[in-house]
N, C-alpha and C positions, 0 to 999 in steps of 0.2 A: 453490393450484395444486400437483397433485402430479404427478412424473414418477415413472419405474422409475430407481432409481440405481445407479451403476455400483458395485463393492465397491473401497472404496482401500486397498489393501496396504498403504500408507507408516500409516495411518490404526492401524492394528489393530497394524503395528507401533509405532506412538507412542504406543498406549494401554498395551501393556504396557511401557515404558520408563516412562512416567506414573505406572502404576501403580506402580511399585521408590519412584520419588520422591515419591509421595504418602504412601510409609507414610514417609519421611524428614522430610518436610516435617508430616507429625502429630505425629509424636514431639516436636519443634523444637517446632511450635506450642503445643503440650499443657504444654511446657516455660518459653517465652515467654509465655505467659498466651494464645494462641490467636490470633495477630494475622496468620499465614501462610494464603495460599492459594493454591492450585497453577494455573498460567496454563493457558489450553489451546494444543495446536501447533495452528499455523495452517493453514487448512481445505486440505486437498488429496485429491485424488483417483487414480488410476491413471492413470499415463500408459502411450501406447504402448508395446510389447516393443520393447529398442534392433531396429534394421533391421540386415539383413545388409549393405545399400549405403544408405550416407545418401539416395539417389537415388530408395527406394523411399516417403517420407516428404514429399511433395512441397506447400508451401505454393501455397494458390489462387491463379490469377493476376486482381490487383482493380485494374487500372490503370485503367477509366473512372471517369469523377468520380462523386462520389453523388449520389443525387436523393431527396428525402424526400417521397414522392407522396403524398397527400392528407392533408400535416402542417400541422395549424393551430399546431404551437409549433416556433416559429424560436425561434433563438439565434444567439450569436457563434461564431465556430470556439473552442474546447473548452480554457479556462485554461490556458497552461504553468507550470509549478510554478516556473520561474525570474523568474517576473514578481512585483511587488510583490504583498505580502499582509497583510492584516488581521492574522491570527492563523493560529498552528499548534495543532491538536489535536494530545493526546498519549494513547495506551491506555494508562492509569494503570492501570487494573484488572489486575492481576497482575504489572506493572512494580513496584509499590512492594512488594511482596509477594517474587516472585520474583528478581526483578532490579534492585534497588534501588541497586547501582551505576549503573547504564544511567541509571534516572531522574533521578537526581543529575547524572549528569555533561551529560543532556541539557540538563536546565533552568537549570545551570550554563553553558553555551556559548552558549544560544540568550534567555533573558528579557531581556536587554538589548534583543537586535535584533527582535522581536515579540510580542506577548501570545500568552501559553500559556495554554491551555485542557485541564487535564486529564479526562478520563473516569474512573471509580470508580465500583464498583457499591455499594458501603455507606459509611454512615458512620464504619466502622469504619477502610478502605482510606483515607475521607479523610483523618482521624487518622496513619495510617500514611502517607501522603504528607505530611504537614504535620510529623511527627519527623524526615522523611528529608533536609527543608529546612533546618529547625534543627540538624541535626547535620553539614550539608554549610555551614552559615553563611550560605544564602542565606533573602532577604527573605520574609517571611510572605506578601508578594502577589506575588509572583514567578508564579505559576500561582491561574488560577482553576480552583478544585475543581467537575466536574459530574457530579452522581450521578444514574446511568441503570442499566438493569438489564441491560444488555449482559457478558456474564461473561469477554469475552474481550479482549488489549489491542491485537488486528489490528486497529487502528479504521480503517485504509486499502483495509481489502475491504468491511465492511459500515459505514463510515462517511457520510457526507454528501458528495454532491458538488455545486458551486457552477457553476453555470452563469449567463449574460449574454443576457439575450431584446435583440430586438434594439430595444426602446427603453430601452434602458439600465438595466432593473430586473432584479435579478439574483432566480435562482430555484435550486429546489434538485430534484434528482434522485436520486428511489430505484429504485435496481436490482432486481431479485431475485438474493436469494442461495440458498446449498444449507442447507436444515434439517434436513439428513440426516446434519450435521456437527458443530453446534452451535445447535439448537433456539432458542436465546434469541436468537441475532445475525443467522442467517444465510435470513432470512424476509423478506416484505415484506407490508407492511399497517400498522394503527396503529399495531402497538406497536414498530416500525422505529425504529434510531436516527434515519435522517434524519426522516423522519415527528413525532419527538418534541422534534429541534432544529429544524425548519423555523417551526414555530410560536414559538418564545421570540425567535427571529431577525427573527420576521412576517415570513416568506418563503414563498410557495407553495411547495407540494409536489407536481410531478408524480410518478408510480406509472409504473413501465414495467418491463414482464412482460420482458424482458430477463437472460438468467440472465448475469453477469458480476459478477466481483471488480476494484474499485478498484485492483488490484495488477497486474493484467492490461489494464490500458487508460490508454497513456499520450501526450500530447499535445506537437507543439511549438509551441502556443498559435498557430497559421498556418492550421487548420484540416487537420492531418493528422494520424490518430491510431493508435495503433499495438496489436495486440493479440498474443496467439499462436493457433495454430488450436485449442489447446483450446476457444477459444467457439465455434464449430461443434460439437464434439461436445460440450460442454454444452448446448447449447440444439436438437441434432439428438430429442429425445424431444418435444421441446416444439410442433414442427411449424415451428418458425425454420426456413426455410430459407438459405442464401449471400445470396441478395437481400436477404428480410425483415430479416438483421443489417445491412447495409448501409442500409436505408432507415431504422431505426431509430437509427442513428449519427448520418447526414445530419438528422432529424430534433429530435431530442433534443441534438447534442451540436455539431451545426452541421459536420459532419466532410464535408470535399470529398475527401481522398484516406485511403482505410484499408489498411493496412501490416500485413497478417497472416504472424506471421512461428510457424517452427516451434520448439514451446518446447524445453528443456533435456531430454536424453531421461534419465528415472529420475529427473528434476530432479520431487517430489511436486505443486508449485503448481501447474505450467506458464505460470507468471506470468513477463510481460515485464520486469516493474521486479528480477528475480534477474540479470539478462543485456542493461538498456539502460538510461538517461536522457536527458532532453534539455538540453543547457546554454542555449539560444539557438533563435530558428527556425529557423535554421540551421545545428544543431552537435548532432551526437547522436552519445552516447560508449556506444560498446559494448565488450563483455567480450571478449578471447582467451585462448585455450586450448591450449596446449603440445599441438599434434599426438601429442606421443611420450605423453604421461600419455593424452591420451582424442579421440584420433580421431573420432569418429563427434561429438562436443561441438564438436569445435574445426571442423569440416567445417559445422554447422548455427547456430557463430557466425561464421564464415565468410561464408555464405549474408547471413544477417542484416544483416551491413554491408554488401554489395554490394547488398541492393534498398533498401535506406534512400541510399547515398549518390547524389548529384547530381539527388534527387527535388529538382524546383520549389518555392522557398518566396519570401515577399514579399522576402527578403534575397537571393537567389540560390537558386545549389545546394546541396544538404544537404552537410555536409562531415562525415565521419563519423571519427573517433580511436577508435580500439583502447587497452584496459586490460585488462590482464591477472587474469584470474581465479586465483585462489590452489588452489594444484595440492589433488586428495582423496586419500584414503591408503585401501586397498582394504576395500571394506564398510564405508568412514565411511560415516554418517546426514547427519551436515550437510553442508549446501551453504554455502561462501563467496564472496563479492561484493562487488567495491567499486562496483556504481550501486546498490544499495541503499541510495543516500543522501537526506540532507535538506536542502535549497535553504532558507535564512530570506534577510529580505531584505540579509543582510550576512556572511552564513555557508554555508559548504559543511562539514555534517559527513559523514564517512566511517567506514564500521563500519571497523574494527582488530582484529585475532586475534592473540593471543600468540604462538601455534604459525607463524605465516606466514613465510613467506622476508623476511627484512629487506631484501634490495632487489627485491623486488617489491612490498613493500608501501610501499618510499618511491617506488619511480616511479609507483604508481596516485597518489599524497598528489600528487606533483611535476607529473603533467599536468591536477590539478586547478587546483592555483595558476598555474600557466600558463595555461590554458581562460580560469579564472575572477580575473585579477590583482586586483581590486577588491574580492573577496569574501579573508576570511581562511577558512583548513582547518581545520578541526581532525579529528584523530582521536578515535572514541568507541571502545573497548572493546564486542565485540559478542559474545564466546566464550560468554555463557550464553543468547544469542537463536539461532541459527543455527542449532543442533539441533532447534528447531523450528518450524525453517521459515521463515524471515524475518529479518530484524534492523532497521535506523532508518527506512527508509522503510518499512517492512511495520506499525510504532507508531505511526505520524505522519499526518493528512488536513491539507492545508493549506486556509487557508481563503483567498482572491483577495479583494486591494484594493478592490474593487466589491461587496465587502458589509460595510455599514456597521456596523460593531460597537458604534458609539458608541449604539446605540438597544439593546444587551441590557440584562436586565434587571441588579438591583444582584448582587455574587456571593451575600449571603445568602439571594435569592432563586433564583440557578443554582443551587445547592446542592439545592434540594429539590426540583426539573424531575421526575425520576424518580420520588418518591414523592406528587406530587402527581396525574402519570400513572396510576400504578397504583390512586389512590385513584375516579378517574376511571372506569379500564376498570370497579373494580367496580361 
């Protein structure tokens, strides 16, 4: 499936930043016997020029329920990330490489409270993920290694998503992504991550021509799901129309009420998980923004909590809490966010940035433990993800209690998934 695509400015800027670090990260490599390799920023595209009035910017109004007209695949309303989970995948490919503190410290907080599954495109990365274990002093099986040819560690845009048909067998859903960003990841067909983990899982795999990133569509497991309007004008070349995404939601992901909200303006992704999560069906924590730093931001997360709050959920009304976004300094590249986080079944971690205001960053930490009293916080260190575009939820696919993990295969057999693939296509 080809479309005309749009040119992303953030994109062409991040390649020449790339490239400054690639001749750094040779040199290192060339030096260390060749073990580095440079992650790529995570997929983004142009967004709208800011508006002269935030007013001119206006999200669709989608308050009737959805209907998935002549859909023979039902589902449950669409996993919430705070509900129990089997396992969490992690983008090990270029984590263990690039930001090998990150990896460390994630699989340090979270292998207690569920099976980690890292991604790694070589044997090489696996190696390097299994030093970074031993030198952090955690357990050799602390993560299972799985090597796929995916080159990038955003495994929450083009990763696997888990869905629940409605006789209780859980099934898996592939998107389309843009290959106009990263050829190896951001495509759909066989050689698709979900495509290639649905089978080791014995999970079908439905295919849905749907242009959207995992980062951009988020659930509060009630059958309400939240997107931003870039999937409109993603999927405006495609012949999607407003409806057509609607009935595709309803159908595929069981979605009764969709909550299109307007992304972060100059924000590259336009993804919702930069600027919301869900704690609960009924508790969604979004970002604010110091009016005096950025106006026209603080105005359209403004907006965002007012159509999200006192929406209908099986709990009541949606109850919505404000957290504070970590102010940018003019002509920064990175974006910072504390819902950029990862929900395990015992843990809330939160990206952390050295540079941030120390009591802004303890009161986003503070109405987490409050939200979530049951769950402990921790802070991860996130300064070396965030300039390109993402940080812990942007690394992280969770995988939902309702798929049975106890039938994968042994891990010396997850290990070679990807090279038995390839051996395959040929």
């Amino acid at each position: 499936m080809s479309r005309r695509r749009r040119p992303a400015r953030s994109v062409r800027v991040g390649m020449r930043v790339a490239a400054g670090v690639l001749i750094v990260l040779l040199i290192v490599a060339a030096w260390e016997g060749g073990t580095l390799t440079t992650p790529a920023a995570r997929a983004s595209r142009a967004r709208p020029a800011p508006p002269a009035a935030v007013a001119r910017v206006e999200a669709p109004a989608l308050a009737e329920p959805l209907q998935g007209e002549g859909c023979d695949w039902s589902v449950r309303g669409l996993w919430g990330e705070f509900e129990p989970q089997s396992a969490l995948i992690l983008g090990a490919n270029g984590m263990v490489s690039g930001h090998a503190g990150v990896f460390q410290d994630l699989v340090a907080a979270a292998h207690r409270q569920v099976r980690l599954i890292a991604l790694v495109s070589s044997d090489m990365e696996q190696r390097a993920g299994r030093r970074l274990l031993e030198e952090r002093g955690l357990p050799a099986d602390a993560v299972t290694f799985l090597i796929q040819s995916a080159e990038s560690m955003w495994v929450r845009d083009f990763g696997p998503l888990f869905v629940q048909r409605l006789d209780g067998r859980p099934a898996v859903v592939d998107l389309d992504r843009f290959d106009d960003v990263i050829p190896e990841v951001y495509w759909q067909g066989d050689g698709s991550i979900p495509r290639r983990v649905g089978p080791q899982l014995d999970l079908p795999v439905v295919s849905v021509s749907l242009c959207l990133d995992g980062g951009n569509l988020l659930s509060n497991g009630d059958g309400l799901a939240v997107t931003s309007t870039s999937v409109l004008d993603d999927n405006e070349d495609r012949g999607f129309s407003e409806p057509d995404i609607r009935s595709t939601l309803a159908c595929f992901f069981g979605v009764r009420d969709w909550v299109c909200l307007r992304p972060l303006i100059d924000e590259p992704t336009g993804h919702v998980d930069m600027f919301l999560t869900f704690l609960a069906p009924d508790v969604a924590v979004v970002g604010r923004y110091d009016p005096k730093h950025d106006p026209v931001n603080a105005a359209i997360l403004d907006e965002a909590a007012e159509l999200l709050a006192g929406r209908d959920t099986a709990r009541g009304p949606m109850r919505v809490y404000r957290i504070p976004m970590p102010a940018r300094k003019d002509g920064e590249e990175a974006w910072y966010t504390y819902t950029n986080i990862i929900l395990t079944n015992k843990r809330v971690l939160v990206p952390t940035y050295r540079g941030a205001d120390p009591e802004v960053e303890a009161a986003a930490l503070a109405l987490y433990r409050r939200l979530l009293p049951d769950r402990t916080v921790i802070g991860i260190n996130a300064d070396s993800l965030a300039p390109l575009g993402g940080t812990l939820h942007c690394v992280s696919m969770h995988v939902p209690s309702f798929v049975r993990l106890g039938e994968v295969p042994a891990r010396c057999e997850l290990a070679t998934i990807g090279a038995e693939q390839d051996a395959d296509d040929e």
